[in-house]
C-alpha positions as CSV (number, residue, x, y, z in Angstrom):
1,X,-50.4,-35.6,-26.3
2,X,-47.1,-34.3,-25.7
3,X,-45.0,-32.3,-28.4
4,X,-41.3,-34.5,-28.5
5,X,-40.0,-32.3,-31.5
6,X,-40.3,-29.2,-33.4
7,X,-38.4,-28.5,-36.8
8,X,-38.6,-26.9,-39.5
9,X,-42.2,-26.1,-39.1
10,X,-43.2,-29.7,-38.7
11,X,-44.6,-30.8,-35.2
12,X,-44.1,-34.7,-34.2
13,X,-46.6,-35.5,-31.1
14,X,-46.2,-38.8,-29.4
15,X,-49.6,-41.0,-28.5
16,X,-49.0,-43.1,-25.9
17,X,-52.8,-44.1,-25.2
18,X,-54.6,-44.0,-28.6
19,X,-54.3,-47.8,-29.3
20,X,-58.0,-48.1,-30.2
21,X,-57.5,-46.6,-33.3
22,X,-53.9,-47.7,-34.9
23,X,-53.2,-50.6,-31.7
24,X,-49.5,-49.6,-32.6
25,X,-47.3,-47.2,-31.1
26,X,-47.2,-44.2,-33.4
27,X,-46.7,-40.4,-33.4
28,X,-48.6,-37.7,-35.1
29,X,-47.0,-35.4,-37.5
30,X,-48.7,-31.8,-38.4
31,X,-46.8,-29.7,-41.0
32,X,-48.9,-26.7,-42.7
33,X,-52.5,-28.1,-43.6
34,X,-51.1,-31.6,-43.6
35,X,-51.8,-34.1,-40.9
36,X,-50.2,-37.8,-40.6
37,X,-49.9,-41.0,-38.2
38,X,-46.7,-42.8,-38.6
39,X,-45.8,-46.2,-37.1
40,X,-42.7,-45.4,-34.7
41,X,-41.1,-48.8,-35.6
42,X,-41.7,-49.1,-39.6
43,X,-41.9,-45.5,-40.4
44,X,-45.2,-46.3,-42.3
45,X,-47.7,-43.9,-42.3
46,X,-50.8,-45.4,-41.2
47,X,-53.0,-42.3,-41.8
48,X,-53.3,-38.9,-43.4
49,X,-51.1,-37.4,-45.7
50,X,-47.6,-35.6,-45.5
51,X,-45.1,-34.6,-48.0
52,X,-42.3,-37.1,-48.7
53,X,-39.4,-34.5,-47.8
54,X,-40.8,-33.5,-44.4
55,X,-41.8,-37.7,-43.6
56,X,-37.9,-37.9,-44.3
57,X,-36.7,-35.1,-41.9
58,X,-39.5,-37.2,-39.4
């Protein structure tokens, strides 16, 4: 799970082999305590929980 981006205090990690789970491609996002799974192509988060202002910057 590489790290493609660091900003701002917010991590974005790309998963490239965790289709059984989402079976979309998606990237992980950390910021603080908060964790999220966002669709790369619809910008939806498909799990977790992230502040709207830091999903944006994503």
């Amino acid at each position: 799970m590489p790290i493609i981006s660091m900003f701002y205090g917010i991590i974005v990690q790309l998963f490239f082999f965790d289709n059984d789970k989402h079976h979309t491609p998606h990237v992980h996002i950390r910021y603080s305590e908060f964790r999220a799974s966002v669709d790369i192509s619809t910008a939806e988060i498909l799990e977790g929980d992230i502040p709207q202002r830091q999903l944006r910057l994503v």
